[in-house]
N, C-alpha and C positions, 0 to 999 in steps of 0.2 A: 378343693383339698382332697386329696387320695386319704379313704375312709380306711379302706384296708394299711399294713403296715407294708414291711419288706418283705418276698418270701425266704430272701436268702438269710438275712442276719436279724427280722423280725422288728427291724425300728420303722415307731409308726410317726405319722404327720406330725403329730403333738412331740414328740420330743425334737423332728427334727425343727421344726418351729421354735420350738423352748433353747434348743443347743446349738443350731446351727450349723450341726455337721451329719452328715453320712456315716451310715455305719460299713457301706462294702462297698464295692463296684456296682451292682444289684441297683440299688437305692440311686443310683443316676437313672436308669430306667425308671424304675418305681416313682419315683417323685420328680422325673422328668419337668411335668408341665409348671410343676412351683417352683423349681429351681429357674428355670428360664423366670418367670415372672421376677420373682428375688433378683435374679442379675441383672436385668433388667432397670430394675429400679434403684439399683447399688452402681450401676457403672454406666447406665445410659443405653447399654445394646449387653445382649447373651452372647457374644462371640469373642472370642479375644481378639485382640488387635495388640499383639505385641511393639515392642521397640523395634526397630533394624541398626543395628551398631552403624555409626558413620564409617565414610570408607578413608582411608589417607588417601594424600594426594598418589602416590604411587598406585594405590590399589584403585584409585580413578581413571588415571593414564592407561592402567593394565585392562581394565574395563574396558575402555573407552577402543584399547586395539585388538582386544575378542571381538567386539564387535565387527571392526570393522574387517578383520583376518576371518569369522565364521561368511560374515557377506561374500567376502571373495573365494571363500572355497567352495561355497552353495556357486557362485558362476562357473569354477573351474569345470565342478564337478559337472553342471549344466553343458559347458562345451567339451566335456568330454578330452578335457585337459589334466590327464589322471597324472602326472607328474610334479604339476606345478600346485595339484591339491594335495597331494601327499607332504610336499614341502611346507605347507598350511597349515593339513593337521598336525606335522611335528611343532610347527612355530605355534600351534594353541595349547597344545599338551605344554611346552616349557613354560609357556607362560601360565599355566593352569599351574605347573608344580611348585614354580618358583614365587610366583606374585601372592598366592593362596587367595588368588581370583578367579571364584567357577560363576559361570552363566548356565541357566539350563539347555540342555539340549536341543536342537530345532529337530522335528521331524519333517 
């Protein structure tokens, strides 16, 4: 248990123990290592692991042909077929704007 308190807002171990909250930004550093223990022990793991929204069937299909329109532009681009990857990245970008299906970028 951190014996000192917060140095920005002054809350010490004992109250956050008592209340359960934070009093600043600060106080995540400062009580760092009990807060991990506390979450810990309240949710099984300190990390969040959010939901991911299901996708619809269309926002599946649209996935499903990023994928495979990013695959074929990484060949174009590899054969040096700068035409037919151009035509590519237009046909990802509408499907990016229109399906409101983004994949992350490949480097």
């Amino acid at each position: 248990m951190t014996k000192t308190g917060c140095p920005q807002c002054g809350l010490t171990a004992e109250e956050f123990h008592k209340t359960g909250r934070l009093g600043c930004s600060e106080c995540y550093r400062t009580f760092g290592a009990e807060l991990a223990i506390v979450l810990r022990r309240l949710h099984g793991r300190n990390r969040h692991v959010g939901k991911v929204p299901a996708l619809n069937p269309d926002q599946v299909a649209a996935r499903n042909e990023l994928l495979t329109l990013r695959r074929e532009l990484k060949q174009a681009v590899e054969r040096e077929q700068f035409q037919k990857a151009a035509q590519l990245r237009d046909r990802i970008n509408e499907i990016e704007r229109t399906a409101e299906v983004h994949l992350p970028r490949e480097r």
